[in-house]
C-alpha positions, 0 to 999 in steps of 0.5 A: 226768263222763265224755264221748262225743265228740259231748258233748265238742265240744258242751261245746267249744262252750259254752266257745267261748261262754263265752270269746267273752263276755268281751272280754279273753278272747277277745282273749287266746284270739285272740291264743294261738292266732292264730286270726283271726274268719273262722277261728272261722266256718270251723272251727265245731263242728270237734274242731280248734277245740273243741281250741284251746278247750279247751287255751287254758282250761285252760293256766291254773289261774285260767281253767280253774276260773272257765270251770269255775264259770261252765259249773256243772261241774268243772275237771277235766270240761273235762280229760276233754272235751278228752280224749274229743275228742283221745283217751288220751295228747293231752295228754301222758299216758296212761290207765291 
């Protein structure tokens, strides 16, 4: 699946969702990012956040491929979303 940038952080918002329904989850998420509960509010529906969504899921196999699950899509669509947000290259690799 390919994604525009607005489908993208639209899909950073569900896995936001998705993580903040699971209490250790999200305190997992709070904790890696040291995001705070007012940070979540301020920033949003802003690429910055859906980013740190996207990068706490998927720096591990199990949690991208259950959030993957759960949200009816592939693991590697989060990939190309995190990648359609931050551009070619963000996560350490270029496109062909």
């Amino acid at each position: 699946m390919s994604f525009n940038h607005s489908g993208a952080r639209h899909l950073a918002t569900d896995a936001l969702l998705y993580i903040l329904e699971k209490p250790d989850l999200a305190s997992g998420f709070m904790n890696a990012t040291g995001l705070r509960p007012d940070d979540l509010h301020a920033l949003a529906g802003t690429p910055e956040l859906g980013l740190h969504v996207l990068d706490f899921l998927l720096e591990d196999d199990s949690r991208v491929v259950e959030a993957a699950s759960s949200m009816s899509m592939r693991p590697q669509d989060l990939l190309a979303a995190r990648t359609a947000i931050a551009g070619p290259g963000s996560y350490g690799w270029e496109a062909d």
